[in-house]
VMD Tcl script that draws the C-alpha trace (Angstrom):
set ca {
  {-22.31 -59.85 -19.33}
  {-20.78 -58.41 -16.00}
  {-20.38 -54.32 -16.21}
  {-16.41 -53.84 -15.41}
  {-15.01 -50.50 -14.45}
  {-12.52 -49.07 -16.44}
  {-9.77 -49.15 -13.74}
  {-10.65 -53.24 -13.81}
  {-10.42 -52.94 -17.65}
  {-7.02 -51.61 -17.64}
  {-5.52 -53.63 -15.23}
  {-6.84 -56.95 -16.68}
  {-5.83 -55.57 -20.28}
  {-2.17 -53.67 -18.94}
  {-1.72 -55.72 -15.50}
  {0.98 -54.38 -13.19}
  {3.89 -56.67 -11.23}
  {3.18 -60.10 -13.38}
  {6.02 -62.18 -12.70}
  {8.32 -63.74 -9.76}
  {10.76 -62.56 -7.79}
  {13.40 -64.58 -7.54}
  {14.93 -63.44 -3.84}
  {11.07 -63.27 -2.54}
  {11.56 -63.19 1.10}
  {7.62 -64.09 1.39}
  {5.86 -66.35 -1.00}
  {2.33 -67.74 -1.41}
  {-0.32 -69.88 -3.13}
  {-4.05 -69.59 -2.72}
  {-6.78 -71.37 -5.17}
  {-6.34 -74.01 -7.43}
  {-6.15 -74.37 -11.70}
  {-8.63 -77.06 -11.11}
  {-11.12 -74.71 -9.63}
  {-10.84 -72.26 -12.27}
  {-8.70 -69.19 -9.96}
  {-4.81 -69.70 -8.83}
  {-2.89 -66.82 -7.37}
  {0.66 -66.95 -6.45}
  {1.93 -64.00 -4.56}
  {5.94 -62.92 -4.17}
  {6.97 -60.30 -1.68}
  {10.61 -58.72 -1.42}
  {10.30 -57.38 2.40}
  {12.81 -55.75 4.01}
  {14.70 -55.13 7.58}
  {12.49 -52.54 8.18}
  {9.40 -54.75 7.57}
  {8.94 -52.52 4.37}
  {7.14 -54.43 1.30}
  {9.69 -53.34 -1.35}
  {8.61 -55.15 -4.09}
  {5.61 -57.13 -5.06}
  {4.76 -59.54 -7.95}
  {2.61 -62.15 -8.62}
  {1.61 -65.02 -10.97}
  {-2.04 -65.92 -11.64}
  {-4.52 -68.14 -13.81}
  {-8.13 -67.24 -13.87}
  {-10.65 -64.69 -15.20}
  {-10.09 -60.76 -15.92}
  {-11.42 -59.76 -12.88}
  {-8.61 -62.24 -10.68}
  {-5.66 -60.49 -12.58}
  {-6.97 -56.93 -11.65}
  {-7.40 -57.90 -8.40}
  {-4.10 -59.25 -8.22}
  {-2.68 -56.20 -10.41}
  {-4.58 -53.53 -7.82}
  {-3.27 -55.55 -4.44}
  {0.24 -55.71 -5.45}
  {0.08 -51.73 -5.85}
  {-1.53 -51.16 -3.25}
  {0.91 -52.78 -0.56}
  {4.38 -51.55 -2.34}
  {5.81 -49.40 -0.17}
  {3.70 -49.97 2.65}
  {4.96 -51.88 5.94}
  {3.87 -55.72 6.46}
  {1.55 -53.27 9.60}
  {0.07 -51.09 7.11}
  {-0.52 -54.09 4.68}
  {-1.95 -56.82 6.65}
  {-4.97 -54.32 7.66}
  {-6.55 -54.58 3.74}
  {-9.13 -56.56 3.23}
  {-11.15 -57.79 0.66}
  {-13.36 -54.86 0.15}
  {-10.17 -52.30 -0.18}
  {-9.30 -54.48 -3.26}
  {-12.87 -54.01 -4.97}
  {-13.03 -50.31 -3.17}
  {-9.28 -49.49 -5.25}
  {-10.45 -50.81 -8.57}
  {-14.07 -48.87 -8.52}
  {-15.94 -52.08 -7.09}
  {-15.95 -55.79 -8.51}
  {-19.58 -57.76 -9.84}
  {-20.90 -59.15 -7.01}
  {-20.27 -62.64 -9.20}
  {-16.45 -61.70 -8.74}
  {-16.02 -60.93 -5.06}
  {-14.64 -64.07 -4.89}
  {-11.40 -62.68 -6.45}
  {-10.61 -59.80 -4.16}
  {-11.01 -62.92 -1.34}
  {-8.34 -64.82 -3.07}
  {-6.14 -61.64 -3.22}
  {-6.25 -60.93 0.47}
  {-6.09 -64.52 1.85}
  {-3.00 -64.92 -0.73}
  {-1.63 -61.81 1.87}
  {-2.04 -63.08 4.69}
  {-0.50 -66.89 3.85}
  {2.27 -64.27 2.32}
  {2.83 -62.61 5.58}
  {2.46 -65.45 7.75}
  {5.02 -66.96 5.69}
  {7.81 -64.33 5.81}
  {7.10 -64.76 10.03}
  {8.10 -67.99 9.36}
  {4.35 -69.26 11.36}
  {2.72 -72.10 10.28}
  {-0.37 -70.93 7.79}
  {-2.83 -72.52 10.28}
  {-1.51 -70.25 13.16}
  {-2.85 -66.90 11.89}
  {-4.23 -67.51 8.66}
  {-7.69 -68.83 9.51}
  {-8.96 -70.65 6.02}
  {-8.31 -74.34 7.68}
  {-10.77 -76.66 8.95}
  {-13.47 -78.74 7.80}
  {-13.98 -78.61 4.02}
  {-17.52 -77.62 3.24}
  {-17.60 -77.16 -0.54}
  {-15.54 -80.24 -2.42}
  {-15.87 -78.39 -5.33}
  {-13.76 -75.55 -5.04}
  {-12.04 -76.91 -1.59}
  {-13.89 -73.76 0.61}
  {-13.75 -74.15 4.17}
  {-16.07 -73.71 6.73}
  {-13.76 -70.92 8.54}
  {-13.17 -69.25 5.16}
  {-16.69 -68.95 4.60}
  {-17.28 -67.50 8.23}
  {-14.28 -65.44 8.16}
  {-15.98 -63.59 4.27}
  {-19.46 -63.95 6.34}
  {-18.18 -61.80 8.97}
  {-15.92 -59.57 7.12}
  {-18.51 -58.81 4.51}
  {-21.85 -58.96 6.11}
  {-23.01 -61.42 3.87}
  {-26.45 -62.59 4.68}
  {-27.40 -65.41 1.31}
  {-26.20 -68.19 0.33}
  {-25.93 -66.32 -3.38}
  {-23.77 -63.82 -1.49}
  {-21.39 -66.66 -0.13}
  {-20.80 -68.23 -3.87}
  {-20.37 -64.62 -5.45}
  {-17.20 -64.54 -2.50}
  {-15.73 -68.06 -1.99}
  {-17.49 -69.66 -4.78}
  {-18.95 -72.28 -2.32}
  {-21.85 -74.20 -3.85}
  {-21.86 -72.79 -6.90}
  {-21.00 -76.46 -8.53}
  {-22.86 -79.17 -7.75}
  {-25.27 -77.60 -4.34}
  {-24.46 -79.99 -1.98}
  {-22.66 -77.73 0.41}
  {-25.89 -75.52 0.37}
  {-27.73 -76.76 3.28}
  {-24.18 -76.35 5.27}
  {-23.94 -72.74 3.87}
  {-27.30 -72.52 5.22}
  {-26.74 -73.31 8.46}
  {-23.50 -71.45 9.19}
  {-25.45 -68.57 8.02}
  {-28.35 -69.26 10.69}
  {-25.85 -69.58 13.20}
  {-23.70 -66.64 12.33}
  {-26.90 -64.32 12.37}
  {-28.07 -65.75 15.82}
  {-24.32 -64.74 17.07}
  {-25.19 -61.58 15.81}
  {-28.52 -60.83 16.83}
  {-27.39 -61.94 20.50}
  {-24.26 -59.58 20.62}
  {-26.51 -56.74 19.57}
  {-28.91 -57.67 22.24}
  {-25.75 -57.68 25.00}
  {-24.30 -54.50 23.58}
  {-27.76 -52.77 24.05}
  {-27.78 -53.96 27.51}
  {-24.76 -52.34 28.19}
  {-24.39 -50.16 30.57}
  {-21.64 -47.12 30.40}
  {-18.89 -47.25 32.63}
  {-17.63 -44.79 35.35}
  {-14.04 -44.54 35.06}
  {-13.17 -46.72 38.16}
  {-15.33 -49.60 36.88}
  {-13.40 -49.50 33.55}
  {-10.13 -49.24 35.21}
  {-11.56 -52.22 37.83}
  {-12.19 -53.94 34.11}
  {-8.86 -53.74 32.54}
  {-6.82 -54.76 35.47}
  {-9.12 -57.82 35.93}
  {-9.29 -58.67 32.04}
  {-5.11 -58.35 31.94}
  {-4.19 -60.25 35.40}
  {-6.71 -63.23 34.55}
  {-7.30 -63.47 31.08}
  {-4.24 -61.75 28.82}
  {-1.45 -62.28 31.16}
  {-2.06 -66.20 31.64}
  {-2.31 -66.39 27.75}
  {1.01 -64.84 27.42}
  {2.94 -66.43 30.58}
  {2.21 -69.96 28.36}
  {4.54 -68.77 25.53}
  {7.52 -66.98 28.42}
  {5.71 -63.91 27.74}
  {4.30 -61.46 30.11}
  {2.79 -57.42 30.19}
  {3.07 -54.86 32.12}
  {0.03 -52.25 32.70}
  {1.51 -48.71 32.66}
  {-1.32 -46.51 32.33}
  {-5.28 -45.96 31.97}
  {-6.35 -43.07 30.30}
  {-10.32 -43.10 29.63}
  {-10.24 -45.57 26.82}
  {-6.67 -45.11 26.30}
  {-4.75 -48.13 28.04}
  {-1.06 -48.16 28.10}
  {0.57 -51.50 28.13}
  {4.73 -52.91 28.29}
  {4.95 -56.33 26.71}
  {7.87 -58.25 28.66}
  {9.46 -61.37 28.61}
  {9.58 -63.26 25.59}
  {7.18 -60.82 23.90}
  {9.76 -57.82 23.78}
  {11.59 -58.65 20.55}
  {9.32 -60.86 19.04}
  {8.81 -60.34 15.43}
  {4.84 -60.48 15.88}
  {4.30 -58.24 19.03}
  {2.27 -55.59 17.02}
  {0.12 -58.52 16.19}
  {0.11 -59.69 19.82}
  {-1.24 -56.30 20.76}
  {-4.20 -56.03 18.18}
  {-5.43 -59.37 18.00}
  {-4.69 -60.54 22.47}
  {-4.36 -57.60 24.40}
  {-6.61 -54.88 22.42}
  {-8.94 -58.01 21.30}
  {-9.77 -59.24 24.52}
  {-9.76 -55.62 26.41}
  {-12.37 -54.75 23.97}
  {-14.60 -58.52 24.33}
  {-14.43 -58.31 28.23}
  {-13.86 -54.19 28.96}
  {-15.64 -52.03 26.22}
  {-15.48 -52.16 22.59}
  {-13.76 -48.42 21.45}
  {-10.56 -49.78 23.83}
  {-7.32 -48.58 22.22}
  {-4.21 -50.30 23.54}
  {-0.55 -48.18 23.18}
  {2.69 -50.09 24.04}
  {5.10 -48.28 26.09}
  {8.65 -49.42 25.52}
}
mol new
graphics top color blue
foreach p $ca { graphics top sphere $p radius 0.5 }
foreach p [lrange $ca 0 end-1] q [lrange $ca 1 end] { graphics top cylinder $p $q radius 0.2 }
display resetview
């Protein structure tokens, strides 16, 4: 028998938000009945980008309604910013941890976020919501970028650890040998970006600068130009670079997103990994 903590206990006994909303301006649907865990998530959001309300319909096990329970309380009140950055492991951290059997349901909680999100942007779930591609366990319908995307999020290292979080190939096994070798590759990626980042040398200030113009004028800027975006680089201050998006980016909905995952993403891949990137408007 798993050992629950009492904050799990009470919101799997007393659950907080069950329900719909019916004016949900954000709406999503992760898992399946079949496969034993279904989550449907309803967001009220409003001009502001403020999460106003938050409700939420599920079928599973105690441990999926508490985690469903704990992430609708933890993202009222909190901008669709402040919300997308919880993961998986705030959702165990908020209700005193989860058996490592039921990681699987603080996964569901936070994918069933970020399909919520990405739905109230009105994007297409495949844009920014990485749990497509090839389907490695038939079972429960896990995909191979869902299971990398837990991998790297979690530092999972066993096969056990990838069925306590997805629940891939904890049916029938076949998937095993695939699990297997994502998590061969994965750890190679790893062992060779360690290796590189050891090799590392620091930079002078005029080699970073040097860096950071390169990285923006051949790498960011082209990436943005194919949408009728552009940016602008305003200032470099050690670490601190200080970017204006323009063209189309400038009242997109997403540019905070365009920022954290493009500009600051790739600044930090091809530049130096503590890079912070501030837009100037």
């Amino acid at each position: 028998m798993w050992d629950y903590t009492d904050k799990v206990k009470q919101l799997y006994m007393n659950p907080k938000n069950v329900g719909k909303i019916d004016n949900a301006n954000a709406v999503s649907e992760v898992g399946s009945i079949v496969c034993g865990d279904a989550l449907k998530l309803y967001l009220s959001i409003d001009e502001d980008h403020v999460i106003r309300d938050a409700k939420f319909e599920t079928f599973g096990c105690g441990s999926a309604i508490a985690s469903s329970s704990a992430l609708t309380e933890m993202i009222i009140g909190k901008t669709v910013e402040e919300a997308q950055k919880i993961t998986n492991k705030d959702i165990a951290e908020y209700l005193g941890g989860l058996p490592e059997e039921k990681m699987h349901c603080s996964v569901m909680g936070n994918e069933a976020l970020e399909k919520a999100i990405a739905n109230w942007r009105g994007e297409k779930i495949t844009d920014h919501v990485d749990n497509e591609g090839e389907i490695i366990c038939h079972c429960f319908g896990v995909t191979e970028n869902l299971i990398r995307n837990v991998i790297r999020e979690n530092n999972l290292k066993t096969v056990e650890d990838v069925t306590n979080y997805t629940k891939a190939g904890g049916a029938c096994g076949s998937c095993i040998p695939k699990i297997e070798d994502i998590l061969h590759e994965m750890a190679g990626e790893v062992r060779e970006a360690e290796i590189a980042k050891a090799a590392r040398k620091p930079l002078t200030n005029i080699k970073r600068m040097q860096l950071v113009e390169e990285t923006i004028a051949n790498v960011i800027r082209p990436m943005l130009q194919k949408d009728g975006g552009d940016i602008e680089l305003i200032d470099i201050d050690n670490k601190n670079v200080h970017v204006g998006l323009r063209g189309h980016c400038v009242n997109c909905m997403v540019s905070d997103v365009t920022l954290k995952n493009l500009v600051e993403a790739k600044l930090r891949e091809f530049v130096e990994e503590d890079i912070v990137v501030h837009e100037v408007k």
